[in-house]
Biopython code that builds the backbone (N, CA, C, O; Angstrom):
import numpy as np
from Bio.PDB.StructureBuilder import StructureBuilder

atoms = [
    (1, "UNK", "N", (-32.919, -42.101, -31.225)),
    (1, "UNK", "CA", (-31.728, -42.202, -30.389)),
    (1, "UNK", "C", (-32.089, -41.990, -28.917)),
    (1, "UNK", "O", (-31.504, -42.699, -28.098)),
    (2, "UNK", "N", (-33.027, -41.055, -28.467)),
    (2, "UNK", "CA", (-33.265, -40.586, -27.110)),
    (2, "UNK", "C", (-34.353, -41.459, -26.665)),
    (2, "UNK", "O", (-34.832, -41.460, -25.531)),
    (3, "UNK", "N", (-34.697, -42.185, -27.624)),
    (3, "UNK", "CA", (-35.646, -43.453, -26.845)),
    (3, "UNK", "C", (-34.950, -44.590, -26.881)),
    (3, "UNK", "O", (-35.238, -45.462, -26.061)),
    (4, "UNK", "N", (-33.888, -44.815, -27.843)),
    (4, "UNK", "CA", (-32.962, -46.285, -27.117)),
    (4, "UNK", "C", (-32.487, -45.982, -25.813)),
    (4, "UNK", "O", (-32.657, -46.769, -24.882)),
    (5, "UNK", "N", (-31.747, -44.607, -25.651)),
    (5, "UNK", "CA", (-31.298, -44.174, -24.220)),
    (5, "UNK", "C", (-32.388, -44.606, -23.122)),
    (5, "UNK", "O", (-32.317, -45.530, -22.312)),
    (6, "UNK", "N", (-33.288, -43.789, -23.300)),
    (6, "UNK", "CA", (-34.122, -44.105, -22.224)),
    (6, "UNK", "C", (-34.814, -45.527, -22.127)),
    (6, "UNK", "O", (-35.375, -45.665, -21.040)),
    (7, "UNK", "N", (-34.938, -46.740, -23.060)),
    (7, "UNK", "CA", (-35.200, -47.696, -22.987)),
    (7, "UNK", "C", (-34.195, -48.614, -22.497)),
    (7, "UNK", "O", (-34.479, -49.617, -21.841)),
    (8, "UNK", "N", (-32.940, -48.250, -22.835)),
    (8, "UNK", "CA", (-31.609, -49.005, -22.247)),
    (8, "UNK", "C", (-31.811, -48.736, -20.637)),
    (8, "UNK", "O", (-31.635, -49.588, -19.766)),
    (9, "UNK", "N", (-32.294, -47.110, -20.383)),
    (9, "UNK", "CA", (-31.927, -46.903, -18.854)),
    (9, "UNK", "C", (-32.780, -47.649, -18.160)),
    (9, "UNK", "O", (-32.414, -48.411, -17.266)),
    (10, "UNK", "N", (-34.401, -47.432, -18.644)),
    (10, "UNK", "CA", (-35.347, -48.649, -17.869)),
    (10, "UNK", "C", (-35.467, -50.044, -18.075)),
    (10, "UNK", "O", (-36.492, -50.653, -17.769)),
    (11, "UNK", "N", (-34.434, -50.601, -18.598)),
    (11, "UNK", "CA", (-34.164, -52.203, -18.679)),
    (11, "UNK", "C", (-33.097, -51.738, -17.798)),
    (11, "UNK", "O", (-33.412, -52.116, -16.669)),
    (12, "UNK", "N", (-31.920, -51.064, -17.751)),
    (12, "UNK", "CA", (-31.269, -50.954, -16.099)),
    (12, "UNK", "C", (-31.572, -51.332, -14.936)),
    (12, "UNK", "O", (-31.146, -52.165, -14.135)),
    (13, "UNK", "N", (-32.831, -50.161, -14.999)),
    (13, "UNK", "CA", (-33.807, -49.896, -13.640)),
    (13, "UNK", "C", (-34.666, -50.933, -13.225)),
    (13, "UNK", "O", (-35.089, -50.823, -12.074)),
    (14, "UNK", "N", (-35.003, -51.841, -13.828)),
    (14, "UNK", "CA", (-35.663, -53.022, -13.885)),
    (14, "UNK", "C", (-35.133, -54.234, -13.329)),
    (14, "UNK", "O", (-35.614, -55.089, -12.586)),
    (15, "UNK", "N", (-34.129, -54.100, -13.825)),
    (15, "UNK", "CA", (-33.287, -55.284, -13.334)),
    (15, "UNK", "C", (-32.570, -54.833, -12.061)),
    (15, "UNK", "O", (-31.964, -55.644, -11.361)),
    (16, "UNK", "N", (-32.649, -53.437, -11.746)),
    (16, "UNK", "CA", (-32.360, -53.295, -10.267)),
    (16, "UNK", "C", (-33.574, -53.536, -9.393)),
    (16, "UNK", "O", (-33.610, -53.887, -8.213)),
    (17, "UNK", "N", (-34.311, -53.336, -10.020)),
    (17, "UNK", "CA", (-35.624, -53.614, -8.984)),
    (17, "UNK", "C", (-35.887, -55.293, -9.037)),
    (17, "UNK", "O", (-36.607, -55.718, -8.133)),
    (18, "UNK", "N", (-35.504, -56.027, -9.759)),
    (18, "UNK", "CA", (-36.218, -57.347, -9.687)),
    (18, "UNK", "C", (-34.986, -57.448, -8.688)),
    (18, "UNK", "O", (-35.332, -57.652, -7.524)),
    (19, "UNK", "N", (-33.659, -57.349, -8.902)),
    (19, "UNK", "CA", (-32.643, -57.599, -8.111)),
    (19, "UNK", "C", (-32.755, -57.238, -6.488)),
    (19, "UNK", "O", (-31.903, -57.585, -5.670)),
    (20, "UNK", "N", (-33.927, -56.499, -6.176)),
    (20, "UNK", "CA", (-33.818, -55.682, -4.799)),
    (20, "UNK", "C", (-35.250, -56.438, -4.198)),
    (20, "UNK", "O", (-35.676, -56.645, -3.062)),
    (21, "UNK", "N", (-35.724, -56.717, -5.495)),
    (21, "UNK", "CA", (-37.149, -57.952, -4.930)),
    (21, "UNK", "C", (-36.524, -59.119, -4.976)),
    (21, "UNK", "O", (-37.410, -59.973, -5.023)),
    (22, "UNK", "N", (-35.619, -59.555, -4.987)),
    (22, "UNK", "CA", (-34.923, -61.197, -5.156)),
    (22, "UNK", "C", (-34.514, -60.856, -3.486)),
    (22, "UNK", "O", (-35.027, -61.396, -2.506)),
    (23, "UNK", "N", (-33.365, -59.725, -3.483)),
    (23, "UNK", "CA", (-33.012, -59.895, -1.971)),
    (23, "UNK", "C", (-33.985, -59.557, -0.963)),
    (23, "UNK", "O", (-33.574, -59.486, 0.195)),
    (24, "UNK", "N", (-34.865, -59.397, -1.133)),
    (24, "UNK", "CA", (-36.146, -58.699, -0.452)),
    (24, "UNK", "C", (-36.884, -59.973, 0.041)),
    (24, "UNK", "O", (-37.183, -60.110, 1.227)),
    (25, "UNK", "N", (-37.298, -61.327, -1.341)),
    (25, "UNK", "CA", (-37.394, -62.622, -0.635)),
    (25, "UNK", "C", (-36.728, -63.476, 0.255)),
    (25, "UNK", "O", (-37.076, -64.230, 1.164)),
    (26, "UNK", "N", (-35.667, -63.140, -0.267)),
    (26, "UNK", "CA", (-34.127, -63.857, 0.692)),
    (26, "UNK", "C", (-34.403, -63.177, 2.013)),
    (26, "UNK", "O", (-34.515, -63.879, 3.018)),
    (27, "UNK", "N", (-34.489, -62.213, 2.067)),
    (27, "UNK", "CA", (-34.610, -61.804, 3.520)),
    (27, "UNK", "C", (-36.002, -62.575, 4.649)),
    (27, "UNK", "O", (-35.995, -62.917, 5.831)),
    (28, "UNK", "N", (-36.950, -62.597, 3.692)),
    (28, "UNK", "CA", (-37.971, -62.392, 4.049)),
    (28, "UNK", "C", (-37.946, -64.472, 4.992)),
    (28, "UNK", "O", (-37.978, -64.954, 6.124)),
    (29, "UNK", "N", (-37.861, -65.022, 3.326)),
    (29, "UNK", "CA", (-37.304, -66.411, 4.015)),
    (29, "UNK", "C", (-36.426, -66.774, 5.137)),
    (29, "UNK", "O", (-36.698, -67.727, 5.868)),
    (30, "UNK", "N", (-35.170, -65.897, 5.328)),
    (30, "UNK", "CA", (-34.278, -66.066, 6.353)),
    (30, "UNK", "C", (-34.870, -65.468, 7.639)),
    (30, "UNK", "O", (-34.530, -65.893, 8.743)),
    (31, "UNK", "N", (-35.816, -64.416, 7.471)),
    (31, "UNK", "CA", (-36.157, -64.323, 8.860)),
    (31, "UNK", "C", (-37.236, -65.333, 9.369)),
    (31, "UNK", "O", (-37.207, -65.770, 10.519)),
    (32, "UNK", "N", (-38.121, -65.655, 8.519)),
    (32, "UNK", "CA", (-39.049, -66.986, 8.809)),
    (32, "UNK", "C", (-38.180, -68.112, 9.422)),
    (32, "UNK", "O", (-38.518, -68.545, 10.524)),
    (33, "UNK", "N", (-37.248, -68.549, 8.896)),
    (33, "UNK", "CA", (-36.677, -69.019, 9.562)),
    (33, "UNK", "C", (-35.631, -68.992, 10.657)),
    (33, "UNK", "O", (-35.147, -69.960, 11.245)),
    (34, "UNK", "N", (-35.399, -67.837, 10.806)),
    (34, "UNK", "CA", (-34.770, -67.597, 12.183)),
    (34, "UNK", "C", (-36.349, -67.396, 13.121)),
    (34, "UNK", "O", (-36.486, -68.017, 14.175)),
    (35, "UNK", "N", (-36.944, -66.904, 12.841)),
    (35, "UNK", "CA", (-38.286, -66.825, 14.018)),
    (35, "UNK", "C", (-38.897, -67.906, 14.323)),
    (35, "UNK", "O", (-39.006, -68.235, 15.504)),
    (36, "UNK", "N", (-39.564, -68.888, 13.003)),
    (36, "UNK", "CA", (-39.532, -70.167, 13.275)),
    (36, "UNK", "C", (-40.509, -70.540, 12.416)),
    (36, "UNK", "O", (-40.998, -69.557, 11.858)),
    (37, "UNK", "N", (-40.932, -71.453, 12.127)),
    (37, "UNK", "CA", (-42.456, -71.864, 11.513)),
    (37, "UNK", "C", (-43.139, -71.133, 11.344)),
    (37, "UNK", "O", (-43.356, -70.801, 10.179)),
    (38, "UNK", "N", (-43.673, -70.647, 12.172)),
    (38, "UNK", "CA", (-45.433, -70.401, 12.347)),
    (38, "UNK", "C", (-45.602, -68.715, 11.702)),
    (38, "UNK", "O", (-44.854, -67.787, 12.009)),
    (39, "UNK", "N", (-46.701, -68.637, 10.813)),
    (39, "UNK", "CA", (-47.007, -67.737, 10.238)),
    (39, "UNK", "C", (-47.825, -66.617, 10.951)),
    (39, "UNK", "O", (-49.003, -66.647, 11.307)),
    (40, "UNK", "N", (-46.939, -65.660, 11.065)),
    (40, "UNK", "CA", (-48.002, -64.295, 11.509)),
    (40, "UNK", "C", (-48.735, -63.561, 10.456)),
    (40, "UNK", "O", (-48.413, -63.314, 9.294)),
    (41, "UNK", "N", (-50.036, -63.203, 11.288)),
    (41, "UNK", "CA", (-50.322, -61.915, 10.167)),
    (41, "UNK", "C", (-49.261, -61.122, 9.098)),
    (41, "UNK", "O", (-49.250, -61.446, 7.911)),
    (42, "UNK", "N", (-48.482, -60.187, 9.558)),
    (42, "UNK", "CA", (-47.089, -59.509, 9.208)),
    (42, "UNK", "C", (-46.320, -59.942, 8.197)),
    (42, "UNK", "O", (-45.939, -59.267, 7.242)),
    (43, "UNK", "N", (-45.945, -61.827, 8.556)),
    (43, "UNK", "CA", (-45.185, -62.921, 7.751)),
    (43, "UNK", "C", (-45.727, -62.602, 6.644)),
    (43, "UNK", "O", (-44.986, -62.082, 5.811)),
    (44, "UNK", "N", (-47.274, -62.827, 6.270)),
    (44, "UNK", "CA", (-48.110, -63.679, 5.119)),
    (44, "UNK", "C", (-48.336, -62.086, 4.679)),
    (44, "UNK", "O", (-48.717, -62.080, 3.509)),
    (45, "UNK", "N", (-48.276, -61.291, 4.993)),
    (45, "UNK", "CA", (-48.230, -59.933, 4.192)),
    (45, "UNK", "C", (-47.704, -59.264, 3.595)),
    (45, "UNK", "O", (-48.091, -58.585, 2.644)),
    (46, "UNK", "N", (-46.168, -59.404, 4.338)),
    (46, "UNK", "CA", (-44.913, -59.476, 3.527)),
    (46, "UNK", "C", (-44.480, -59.838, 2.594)),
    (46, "UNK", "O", (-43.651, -59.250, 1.899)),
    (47, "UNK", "N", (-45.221, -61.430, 2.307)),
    (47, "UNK", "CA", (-44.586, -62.043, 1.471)),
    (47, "UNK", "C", (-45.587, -62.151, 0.560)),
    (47, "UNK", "O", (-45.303, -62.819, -0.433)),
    (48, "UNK", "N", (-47.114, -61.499, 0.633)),
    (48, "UNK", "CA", (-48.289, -61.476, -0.296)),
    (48, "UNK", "C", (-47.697, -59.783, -0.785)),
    (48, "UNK", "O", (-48.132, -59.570, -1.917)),
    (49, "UNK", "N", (-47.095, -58.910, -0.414)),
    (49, "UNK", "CA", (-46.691, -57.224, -0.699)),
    (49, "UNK", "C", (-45.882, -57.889, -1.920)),
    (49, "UNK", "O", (-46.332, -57.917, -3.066)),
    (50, "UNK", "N", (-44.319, -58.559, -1.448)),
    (50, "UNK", "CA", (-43.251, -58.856, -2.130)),
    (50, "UNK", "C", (-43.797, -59.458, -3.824)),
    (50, "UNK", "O", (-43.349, -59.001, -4.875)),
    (51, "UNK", "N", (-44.932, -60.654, -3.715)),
    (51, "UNK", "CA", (-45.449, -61.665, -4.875)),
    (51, "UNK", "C", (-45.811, -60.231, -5.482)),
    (51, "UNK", "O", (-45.781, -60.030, -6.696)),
    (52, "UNK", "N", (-46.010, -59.661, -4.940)),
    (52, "UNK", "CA", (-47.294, -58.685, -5.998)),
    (52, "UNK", "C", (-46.292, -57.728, -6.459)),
    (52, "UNK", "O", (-46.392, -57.714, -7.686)),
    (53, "UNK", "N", (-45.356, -56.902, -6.079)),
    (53, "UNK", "CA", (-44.414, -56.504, -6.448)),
    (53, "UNK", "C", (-44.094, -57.218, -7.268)),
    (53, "UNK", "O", (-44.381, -56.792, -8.387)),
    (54, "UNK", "N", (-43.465, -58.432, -7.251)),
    (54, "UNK", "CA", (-42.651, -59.012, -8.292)),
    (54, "UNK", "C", (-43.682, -59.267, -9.793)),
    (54, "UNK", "O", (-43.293, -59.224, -10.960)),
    (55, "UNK", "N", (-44.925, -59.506, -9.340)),
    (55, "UNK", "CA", (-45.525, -59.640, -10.398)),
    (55, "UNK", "C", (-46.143, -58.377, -11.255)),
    (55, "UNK", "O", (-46.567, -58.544, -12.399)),
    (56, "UNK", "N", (-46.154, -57.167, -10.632)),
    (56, "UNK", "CA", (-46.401, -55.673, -10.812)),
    (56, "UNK", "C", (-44.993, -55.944, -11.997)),
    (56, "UNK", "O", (-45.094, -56.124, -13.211)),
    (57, "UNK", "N", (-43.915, -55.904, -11.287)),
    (57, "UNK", "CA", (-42.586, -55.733, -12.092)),
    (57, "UNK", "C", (-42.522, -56.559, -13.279)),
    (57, "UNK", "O", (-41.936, -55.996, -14.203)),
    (58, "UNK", "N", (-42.991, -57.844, -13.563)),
    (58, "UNK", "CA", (-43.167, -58.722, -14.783)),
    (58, "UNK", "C", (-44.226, -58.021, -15.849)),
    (58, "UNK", "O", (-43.956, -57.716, -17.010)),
    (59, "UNK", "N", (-45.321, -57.865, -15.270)),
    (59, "UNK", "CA", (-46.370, -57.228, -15.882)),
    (59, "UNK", "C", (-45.733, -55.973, -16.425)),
    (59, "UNK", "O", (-45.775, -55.809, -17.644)),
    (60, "UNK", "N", (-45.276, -55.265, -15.830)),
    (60, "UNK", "CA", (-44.455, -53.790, -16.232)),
    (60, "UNK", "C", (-44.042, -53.580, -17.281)),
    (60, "UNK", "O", (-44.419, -52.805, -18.160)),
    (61, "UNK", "N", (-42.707, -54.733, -17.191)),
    (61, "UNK", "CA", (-41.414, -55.609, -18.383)),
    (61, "UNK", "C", (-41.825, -55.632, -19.149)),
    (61, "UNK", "O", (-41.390, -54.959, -20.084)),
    (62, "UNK", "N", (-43.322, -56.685, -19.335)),
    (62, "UNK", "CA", (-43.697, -57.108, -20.576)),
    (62, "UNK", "C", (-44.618, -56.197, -21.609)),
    (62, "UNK", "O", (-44.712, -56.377, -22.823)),
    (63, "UNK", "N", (-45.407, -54.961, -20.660)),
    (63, "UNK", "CA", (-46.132, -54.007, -21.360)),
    (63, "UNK", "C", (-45.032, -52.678, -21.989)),
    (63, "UNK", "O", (-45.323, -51.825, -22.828)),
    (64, "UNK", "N", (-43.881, -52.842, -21.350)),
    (64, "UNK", "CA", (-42.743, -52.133, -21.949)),
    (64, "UNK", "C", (-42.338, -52.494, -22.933)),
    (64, "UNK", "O", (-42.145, -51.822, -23.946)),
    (65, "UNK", "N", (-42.098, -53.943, -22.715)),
    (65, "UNK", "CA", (-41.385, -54.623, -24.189)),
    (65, "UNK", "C", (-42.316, -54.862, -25.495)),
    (65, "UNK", "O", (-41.888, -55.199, -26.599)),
    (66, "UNK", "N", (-43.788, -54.603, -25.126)),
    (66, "UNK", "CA", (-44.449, -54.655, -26.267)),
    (66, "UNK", "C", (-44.581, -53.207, -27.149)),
    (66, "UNK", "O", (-44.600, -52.975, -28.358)),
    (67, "UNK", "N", (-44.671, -52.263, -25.816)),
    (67, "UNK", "CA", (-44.746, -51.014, -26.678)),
    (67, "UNK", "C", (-43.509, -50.710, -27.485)),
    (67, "UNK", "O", (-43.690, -50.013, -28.483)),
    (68, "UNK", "N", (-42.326, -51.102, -27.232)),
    (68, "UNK", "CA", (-41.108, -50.858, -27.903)),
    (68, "UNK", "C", (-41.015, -51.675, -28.754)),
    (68, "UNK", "O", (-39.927, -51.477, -29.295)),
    (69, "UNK", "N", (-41.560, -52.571, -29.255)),
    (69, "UNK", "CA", (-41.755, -53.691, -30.039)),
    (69, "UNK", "C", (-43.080, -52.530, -31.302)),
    (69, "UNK", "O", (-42.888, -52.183, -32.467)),
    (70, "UNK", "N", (-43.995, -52.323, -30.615)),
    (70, "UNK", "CA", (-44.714, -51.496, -31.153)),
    (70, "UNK", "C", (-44.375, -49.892, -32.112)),
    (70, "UNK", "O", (-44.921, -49.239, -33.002)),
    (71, "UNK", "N", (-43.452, -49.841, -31.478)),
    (71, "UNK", "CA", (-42.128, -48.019, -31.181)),
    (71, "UNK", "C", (-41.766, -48.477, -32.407)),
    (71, "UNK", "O", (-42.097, -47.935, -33.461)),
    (72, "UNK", "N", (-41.049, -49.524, -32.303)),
    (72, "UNK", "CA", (-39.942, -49.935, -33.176)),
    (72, "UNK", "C", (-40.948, -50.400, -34.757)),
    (72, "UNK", "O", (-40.470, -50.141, -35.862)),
    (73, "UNK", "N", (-41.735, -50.790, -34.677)),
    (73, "UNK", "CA", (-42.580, -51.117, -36.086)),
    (73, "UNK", "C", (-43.309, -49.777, -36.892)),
    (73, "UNK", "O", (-43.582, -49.741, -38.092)),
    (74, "UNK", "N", (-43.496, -48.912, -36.089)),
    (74, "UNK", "CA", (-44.152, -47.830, -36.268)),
    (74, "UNK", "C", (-42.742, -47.024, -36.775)),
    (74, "UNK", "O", (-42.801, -46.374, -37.819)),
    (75, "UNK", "N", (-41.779, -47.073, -36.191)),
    (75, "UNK", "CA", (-40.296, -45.825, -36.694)),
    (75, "UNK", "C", (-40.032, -46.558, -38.170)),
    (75, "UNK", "O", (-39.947, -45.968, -39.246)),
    (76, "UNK", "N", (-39.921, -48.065, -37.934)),
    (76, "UNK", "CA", (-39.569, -48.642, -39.652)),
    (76, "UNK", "C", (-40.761, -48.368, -40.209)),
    (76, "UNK", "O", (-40.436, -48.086, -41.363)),
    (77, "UNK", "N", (-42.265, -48.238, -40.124)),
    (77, "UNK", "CA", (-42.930, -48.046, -41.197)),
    (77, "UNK", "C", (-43.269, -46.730, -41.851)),
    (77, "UNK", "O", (-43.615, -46.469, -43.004)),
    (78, "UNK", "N", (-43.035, -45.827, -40.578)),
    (78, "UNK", "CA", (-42.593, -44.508, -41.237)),
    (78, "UNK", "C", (-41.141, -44.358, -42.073)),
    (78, "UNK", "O", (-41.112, -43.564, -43.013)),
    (79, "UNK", "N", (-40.262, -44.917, -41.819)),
    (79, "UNK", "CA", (-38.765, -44.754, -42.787)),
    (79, "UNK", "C", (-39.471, -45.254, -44.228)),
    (79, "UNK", "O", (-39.245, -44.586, -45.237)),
    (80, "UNK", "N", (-40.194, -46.255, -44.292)),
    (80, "UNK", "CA", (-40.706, -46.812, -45.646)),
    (80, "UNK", "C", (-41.871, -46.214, -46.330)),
    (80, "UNK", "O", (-42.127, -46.363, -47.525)),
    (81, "UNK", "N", (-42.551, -45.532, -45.485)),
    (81, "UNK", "CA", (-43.233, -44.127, -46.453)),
    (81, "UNK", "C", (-42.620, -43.306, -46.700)),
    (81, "UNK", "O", (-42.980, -42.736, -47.730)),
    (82, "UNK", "N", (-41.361, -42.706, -45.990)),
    (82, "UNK", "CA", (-40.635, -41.734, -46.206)),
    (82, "UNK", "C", (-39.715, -42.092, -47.616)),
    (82, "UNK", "O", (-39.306, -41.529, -48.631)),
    (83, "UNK", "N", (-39.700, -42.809, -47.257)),
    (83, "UNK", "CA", (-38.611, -43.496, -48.801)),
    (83, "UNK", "C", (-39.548, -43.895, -49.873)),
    (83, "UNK", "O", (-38.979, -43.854, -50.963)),
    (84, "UNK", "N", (-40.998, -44.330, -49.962)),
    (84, "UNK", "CA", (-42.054, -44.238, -51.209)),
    (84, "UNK", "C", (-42.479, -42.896, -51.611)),
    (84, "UNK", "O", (-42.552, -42.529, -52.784)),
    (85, "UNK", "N", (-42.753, -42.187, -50.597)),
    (85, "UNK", "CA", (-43.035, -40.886, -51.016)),
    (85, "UNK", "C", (-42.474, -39.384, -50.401)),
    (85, "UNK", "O", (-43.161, -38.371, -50.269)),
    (86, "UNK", "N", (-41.036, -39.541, -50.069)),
    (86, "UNK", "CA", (-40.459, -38.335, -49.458)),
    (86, "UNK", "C", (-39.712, -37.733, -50.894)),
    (86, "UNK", "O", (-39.683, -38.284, -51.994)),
    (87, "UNK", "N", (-39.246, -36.690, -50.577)),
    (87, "UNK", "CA", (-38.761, -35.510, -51.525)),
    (87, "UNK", "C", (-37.269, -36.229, -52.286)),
    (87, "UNK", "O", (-36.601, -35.772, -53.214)),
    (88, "UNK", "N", (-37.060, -37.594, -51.437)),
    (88, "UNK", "CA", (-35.782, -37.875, -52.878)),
    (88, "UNK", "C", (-35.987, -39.366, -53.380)),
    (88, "UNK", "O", (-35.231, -40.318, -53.572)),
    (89, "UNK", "N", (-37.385, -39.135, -53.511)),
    (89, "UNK", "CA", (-37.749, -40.448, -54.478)),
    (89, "UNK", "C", (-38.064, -39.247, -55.937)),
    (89, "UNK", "O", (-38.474, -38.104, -55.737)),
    (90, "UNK", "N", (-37.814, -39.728, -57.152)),
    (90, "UNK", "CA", (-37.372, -38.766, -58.064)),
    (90, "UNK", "C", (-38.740, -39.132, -58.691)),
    (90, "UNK", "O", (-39.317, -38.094, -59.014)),
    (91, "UNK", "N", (-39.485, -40.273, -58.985)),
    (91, "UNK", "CA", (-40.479, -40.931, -59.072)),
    (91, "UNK", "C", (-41.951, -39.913, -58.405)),
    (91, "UNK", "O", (-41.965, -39.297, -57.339)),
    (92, "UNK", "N", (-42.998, -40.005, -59.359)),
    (92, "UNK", "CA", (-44.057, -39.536, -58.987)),
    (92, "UNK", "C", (-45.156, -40.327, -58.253)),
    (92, "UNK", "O", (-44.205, -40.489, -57.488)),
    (93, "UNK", "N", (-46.031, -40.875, -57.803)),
    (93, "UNK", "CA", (-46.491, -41.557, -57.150)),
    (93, "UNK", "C", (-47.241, -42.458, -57.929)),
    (93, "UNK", "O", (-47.955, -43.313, -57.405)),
    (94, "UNK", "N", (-47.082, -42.275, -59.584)),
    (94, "UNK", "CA", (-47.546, -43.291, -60.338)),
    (94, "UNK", "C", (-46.359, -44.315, -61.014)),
    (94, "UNK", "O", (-46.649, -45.271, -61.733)),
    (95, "UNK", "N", (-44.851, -43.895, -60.614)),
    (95, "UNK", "CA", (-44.538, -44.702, -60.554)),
    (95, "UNK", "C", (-43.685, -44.350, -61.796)),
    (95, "UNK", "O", (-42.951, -45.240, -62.227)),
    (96, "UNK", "N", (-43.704, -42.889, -62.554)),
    (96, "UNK", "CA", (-43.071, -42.652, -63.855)),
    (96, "UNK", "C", (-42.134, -40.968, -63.568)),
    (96, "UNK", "O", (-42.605, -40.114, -62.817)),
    (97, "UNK", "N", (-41.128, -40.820, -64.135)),
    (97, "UNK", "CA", (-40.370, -39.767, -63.882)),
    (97, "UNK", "C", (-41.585, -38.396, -64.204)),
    (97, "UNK", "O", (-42.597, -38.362, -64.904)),
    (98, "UNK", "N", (-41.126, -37.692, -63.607)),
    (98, "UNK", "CA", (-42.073, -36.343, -63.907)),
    (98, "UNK", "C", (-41.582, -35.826, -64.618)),
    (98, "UNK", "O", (-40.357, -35.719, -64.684)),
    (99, "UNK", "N", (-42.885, -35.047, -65.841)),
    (99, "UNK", "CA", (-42.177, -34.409, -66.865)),
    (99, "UNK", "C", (-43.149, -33.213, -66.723)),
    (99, "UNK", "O", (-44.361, -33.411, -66.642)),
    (100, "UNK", "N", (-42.822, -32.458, -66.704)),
    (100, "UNK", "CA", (-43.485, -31.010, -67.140)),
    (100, "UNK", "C", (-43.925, -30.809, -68.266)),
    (100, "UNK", "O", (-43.244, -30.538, -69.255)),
    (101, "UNK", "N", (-45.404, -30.952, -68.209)),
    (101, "UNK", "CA", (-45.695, -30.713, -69.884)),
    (101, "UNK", "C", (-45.957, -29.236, -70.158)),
    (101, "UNK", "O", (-46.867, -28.697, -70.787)),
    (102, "UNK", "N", (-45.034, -28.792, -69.592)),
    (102, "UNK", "CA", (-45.279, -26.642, -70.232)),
    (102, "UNK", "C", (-43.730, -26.297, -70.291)),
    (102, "UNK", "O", (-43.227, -25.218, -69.980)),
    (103, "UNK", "N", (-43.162, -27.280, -70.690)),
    (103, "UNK", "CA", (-41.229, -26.966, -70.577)),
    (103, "UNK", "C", (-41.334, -27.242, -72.484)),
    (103, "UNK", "O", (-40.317, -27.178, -73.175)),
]
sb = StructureBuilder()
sb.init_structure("model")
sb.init_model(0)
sb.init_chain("A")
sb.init_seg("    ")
for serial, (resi, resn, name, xyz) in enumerate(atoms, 1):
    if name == "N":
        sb.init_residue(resn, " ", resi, " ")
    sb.init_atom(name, np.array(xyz, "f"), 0.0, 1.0, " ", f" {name:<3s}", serial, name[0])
structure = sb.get_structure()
């Protein structure tokens, strides 16, 4: 439960950040073009900072979404040992009711 929470909150947080790198290009384009053409040092750094950000943030996404992909296979394969061999399978591990042979 406290890792859907916190996985819900950083797919939030994520999408605020790609959202703040989207307006972050928009800006970046609109001032190029209010200044004019020609590329400064500053320009081409900005917008080499921003690519890498955005691609930091994809890369991020996707090593998140695998480990929870990972999270999530590992919690069901423990529920399915727990249910072959936890305390209310009535079954012995060969597969036959237990009998006490000193009763």
């Amino acid at each position: 439960e406290e890792i859907n929470q916190l996985a819900a909150r950083i797919k939030t947080d994520t999408k605020f950040l790609k959202n703040d790198l989207d307006d972050l290009q928009l800006y970046l384009e609109h001032n190029k073009r209010q200044v004019g053409a020609g590329s400064t040092s500053a320009e081409g750094h900005s917008q080499s900072m921003v690519e890498s950000m955005q691609y930091q943030l994809v890369n991020t996404a996707s090593t998140f979404k695998q480990v929870l992909e990972t999270r999530q296979s590992n919690v069901k394969a423990q529920r399915d040992r727990r249910g072959l061999f936890g305390r209310h399978n009535r079954n012995n591990a060969l597969g036959r009711p237990y009998s006490n042979p000193y009763r």
